[in-house]
N, C-alpha and C positions, 0 to 999 in steps of 0.2 A: 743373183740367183733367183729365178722365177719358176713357179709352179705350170707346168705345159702339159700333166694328163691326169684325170681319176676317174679309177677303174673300179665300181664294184663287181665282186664275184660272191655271188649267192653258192654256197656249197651244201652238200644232203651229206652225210656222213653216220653210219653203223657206231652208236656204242655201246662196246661192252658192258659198261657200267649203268646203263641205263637199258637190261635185258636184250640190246642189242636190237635196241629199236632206233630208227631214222631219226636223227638230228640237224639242226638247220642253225647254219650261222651267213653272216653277210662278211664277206672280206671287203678289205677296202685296197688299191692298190694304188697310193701318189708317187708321181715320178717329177723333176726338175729338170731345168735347159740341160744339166751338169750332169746327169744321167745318175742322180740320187733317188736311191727308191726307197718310201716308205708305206710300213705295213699296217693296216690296223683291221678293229672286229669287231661286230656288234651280235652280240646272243640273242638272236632271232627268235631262235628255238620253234616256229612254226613256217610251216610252208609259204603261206600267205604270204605271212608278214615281211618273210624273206623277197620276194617279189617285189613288196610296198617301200622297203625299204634301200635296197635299187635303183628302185625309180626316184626316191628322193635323193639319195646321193646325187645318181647322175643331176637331179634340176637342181639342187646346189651348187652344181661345180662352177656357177660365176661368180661366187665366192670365195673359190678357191684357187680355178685356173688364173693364170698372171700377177699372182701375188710372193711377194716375198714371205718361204715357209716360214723366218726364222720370226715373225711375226704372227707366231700360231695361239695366242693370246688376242691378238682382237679378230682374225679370222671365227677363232670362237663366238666373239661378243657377235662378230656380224650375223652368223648362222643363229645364235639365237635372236636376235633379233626380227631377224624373219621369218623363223615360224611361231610368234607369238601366236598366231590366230590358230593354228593347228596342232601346235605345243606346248601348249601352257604350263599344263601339267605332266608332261612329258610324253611318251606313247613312242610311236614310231618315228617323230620327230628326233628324240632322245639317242635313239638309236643309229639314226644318219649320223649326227653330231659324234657320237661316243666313237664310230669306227673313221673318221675324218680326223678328230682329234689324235687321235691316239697314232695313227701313221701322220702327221705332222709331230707330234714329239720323237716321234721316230728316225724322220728327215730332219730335224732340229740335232740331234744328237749326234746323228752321221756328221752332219756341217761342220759340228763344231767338234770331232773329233772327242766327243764325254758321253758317255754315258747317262742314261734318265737318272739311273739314282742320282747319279753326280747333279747333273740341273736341278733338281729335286733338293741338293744341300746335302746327302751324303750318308750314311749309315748312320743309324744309331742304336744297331743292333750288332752284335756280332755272331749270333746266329738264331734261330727261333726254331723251336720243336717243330716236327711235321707230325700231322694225324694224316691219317687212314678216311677219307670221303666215299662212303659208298653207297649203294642201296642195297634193303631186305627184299629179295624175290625167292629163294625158297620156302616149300610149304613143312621143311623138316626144322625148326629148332638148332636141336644137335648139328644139323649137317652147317646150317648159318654163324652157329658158334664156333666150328672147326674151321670153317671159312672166314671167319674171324680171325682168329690164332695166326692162320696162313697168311690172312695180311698183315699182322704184326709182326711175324718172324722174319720180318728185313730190317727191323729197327726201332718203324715209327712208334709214334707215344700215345697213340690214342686213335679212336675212327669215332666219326661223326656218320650214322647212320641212317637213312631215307626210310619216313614211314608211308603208306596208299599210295607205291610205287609199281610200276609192271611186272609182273611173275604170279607167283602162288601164293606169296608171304603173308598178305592177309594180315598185316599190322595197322595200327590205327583205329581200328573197326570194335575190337571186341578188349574187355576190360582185362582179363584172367591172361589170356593169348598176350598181349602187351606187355606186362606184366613180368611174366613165365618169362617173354624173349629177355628182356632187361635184366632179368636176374643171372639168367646162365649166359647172357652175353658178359656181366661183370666174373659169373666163374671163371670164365675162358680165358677173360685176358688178363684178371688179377687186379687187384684193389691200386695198385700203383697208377695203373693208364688211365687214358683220360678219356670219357664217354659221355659223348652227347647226341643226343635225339632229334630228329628235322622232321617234322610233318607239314608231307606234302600236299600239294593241294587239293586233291582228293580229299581230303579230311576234314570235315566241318565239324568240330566239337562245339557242344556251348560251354557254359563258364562253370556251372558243375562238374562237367566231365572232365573238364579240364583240372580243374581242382583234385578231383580224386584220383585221376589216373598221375598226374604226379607227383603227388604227395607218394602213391605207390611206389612211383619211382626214385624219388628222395631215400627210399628205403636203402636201395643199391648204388648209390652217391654218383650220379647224372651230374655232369660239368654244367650242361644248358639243355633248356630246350628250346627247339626254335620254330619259330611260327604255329608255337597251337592252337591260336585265335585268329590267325591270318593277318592280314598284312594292317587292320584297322581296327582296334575297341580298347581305347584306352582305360575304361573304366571296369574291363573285364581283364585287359592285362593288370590292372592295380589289383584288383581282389586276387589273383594268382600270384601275384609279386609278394602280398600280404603271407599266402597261405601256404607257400611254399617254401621249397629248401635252395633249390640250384635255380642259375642265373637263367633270366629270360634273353631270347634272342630274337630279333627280328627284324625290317628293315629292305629288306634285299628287294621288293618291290618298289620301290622308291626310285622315282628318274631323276629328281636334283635335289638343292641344299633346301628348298623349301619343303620339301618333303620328311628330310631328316631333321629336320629346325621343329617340324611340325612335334615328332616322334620324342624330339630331347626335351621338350617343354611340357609332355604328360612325366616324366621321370618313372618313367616304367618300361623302359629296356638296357639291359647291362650290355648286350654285344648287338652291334650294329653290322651287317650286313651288307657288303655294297659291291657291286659289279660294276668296273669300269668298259665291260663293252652293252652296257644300260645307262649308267647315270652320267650321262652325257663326257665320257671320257676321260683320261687321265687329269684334267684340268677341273671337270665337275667331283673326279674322286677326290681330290686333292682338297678340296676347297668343304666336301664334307666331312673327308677326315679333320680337318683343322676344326671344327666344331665341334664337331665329337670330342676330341685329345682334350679339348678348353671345359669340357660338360666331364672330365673324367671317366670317361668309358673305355669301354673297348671296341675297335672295328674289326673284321674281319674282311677278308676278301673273299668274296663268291670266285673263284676263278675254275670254274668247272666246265671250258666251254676248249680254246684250244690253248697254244702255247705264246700267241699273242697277247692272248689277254694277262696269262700266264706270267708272263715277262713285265708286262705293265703292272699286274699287281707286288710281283717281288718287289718292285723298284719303290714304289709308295709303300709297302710295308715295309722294307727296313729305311724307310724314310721319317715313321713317326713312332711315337711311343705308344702310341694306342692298338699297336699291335702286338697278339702276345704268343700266336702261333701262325702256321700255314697249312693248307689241306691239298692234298694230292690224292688226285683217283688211284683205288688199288692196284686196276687193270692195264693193262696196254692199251692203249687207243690212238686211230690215225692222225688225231689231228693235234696231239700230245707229244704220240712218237715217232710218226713220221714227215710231219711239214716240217721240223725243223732239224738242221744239219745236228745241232747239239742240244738233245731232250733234258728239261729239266729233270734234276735225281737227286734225291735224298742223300744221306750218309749216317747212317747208324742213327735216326731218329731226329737228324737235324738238315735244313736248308741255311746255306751261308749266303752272303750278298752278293746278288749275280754280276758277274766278270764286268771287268771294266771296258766291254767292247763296246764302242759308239752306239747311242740309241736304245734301242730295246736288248740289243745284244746279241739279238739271235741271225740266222740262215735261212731264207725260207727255200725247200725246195716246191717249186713250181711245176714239177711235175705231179706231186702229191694233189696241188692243187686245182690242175686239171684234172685229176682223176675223180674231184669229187665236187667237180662246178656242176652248177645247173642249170639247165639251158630252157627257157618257158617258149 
């Protein structure tokens, strides 16, 4: 069996979740002599980028066309190997890599008729809570806490919510407003669930601010917060780790294991954040999750992007123990609920270990995904 075509597809996509602003991911499309097709994604998340990375797929592909996929372990070592001078520390390099990788474990798992979890070693979970991922963009409080409630009354256990995100919300910004949200967002959904805070990149605090706005919010028992100092200042996340109550979170910008090696060795983050269509794919996730599980943490999976990734992340979180929940956008979204034939879906607050269909496991319809390619 030999590798004979890759395709990427830069797609634009509306999400609701994200005020229904334009979203950008790279698909990847590998096919074999045998007519096995694998899927994979890189979270672009910009126009540009989407274009840049494209272009590096396709000049990779002599790395990948004529090669045996089920050899998708030094395919990897090759590609990085060669963009050491452009990749080092990861970028859009990362990104080629993560949506290559990730449809070779795809076609790896069609071959051999198992499943990634199964390649992966197998469950060791038997189900994990779902939360609630979404963003603040109302400017009304009340109406965000009723919209709260409304995503909880399907089951889940908790929502992890987006602060200096698009709308009116105006969180992040102001000490008293923060504050007020966090308080009647814990009314709303009750002392039992589980709530945690993300600030987004918009939001530049220093280590005062930081300080004081969650200690605030320790008041209303906050699970984590995450990224309030951004993606680098270990000595600002130490005096927050010192002065506070709930667990830090952070990570999720990080392209490979040297980056989370870098992160485990100040001991000043409890949950690690990692996106396999970023940190160079199923193979580079894997390889940080093992680091993490050995440093005693916790990971999480970014999977905010479609049902690709979606799939790759189920299959490595109930593959380690350092998983201890999964986050699902509250809304409907295309590239969620309609690329593929069967939408991942909760069940009364919980995600079980996804089916034991070959590969990733999913259907991709291909009409969805012309409907949302982008043509430069």
């Amino acid at each position: 069996m030999r590798i004979v075509k890759i395709e990427p597809i830069p797609v634009a996509y509306p999400e609701p979740n994200d005020f229904n602003a334009e979203r950008y991911l790279c698909l990847v499309k590998i096919t074999t002599d045998d007519g096995i097709v694998g899927w994979g994604e890189s979270i672009t998340q910009f126009k540009e980028a989407n274009a840049a990375t494209a272009a590096l797929i396709n000049g990779l592909a002599e790395f990948v066309i004529g090669k045996d996929p089920l050899d998708n372990g030094a395919i990897w070592r090759a590609i990085k190997e060669r963009y050491w001078w452009y990749g080092y520390r990861g970028g859009l390099a990362a990104y080629a890599l993560s949506a290559i990788d990730i449809a070779l474990w795809d076609i790896k798992g069609k071959a051999l008729n198992t499943s990634l979890l199964q390649l992966l070693g197998g469950a060791v979970h038997e189900k994990l809570p779902v939360i609630a991922s979404g963003h603040a963009h109302d400017e009304s409080i009340p109406k965000m806490a009723d919209q709260a409630q409304e995503w909880l009354s399907t089951g889940m256990q908790g929502m992890k919510v987006g602060f200096g995100k698009r709308g009116n919300a105006h969180l992040g910004y102001e000490h008293d407003r923060d504050v007020e949200y966090v308080k009647q967002m814990r009314n709303a959904i009750g002392p039992d669930k589980m709530l945690m805070i993300d600030m987004g990149y918009a939001i530049k605090w220093d280590v005062a601010t930081a300080v004081k706005r969650v200690q605030a919010f320790d008041e209303y028992n906050i699970d984590w917060i995450e990224e309030p100092l951004g993606a680098w200042d270990p000595e600002g996340y130490r005096t927050l780790r010192d002065k506070t109550k709930c667990l830090i979170a952070y990570g999720e910008r990080e392209w490979n294991v040297d980056g989370f090696d870098q992160i485990l060795a100040t001991g000043t983050c409890d949950v690690f954040g990692i996106d396999p269509g970023r940190a160079e794919g199923v193979t580079g996730f894997v390889k940080a999750v093992a680091r993490i599980e050995s440093h005693r943490r916790q990971a999480n999976a970014h999977a905010w992007s479609s049902a690709i990734v979606s799939a790759a992340s189920l299959a490595v979180s109930f593959s380690s123990l350092a998983f201890k929940l999964f986050e699902f956008k509250p809304l409907r979204n295309p590239m969620q609920h309609e690329l593929v034939s069967e939408p991942f879906e909760q069940k009364d607050g919980w995600i079980y270990p996804p089916s034991d269909k070959p590969g990733l496991g999913i259907e991709i319809n291909e009409d969805v995904v012309n409907r949302y390619r982008q043509n430069f």
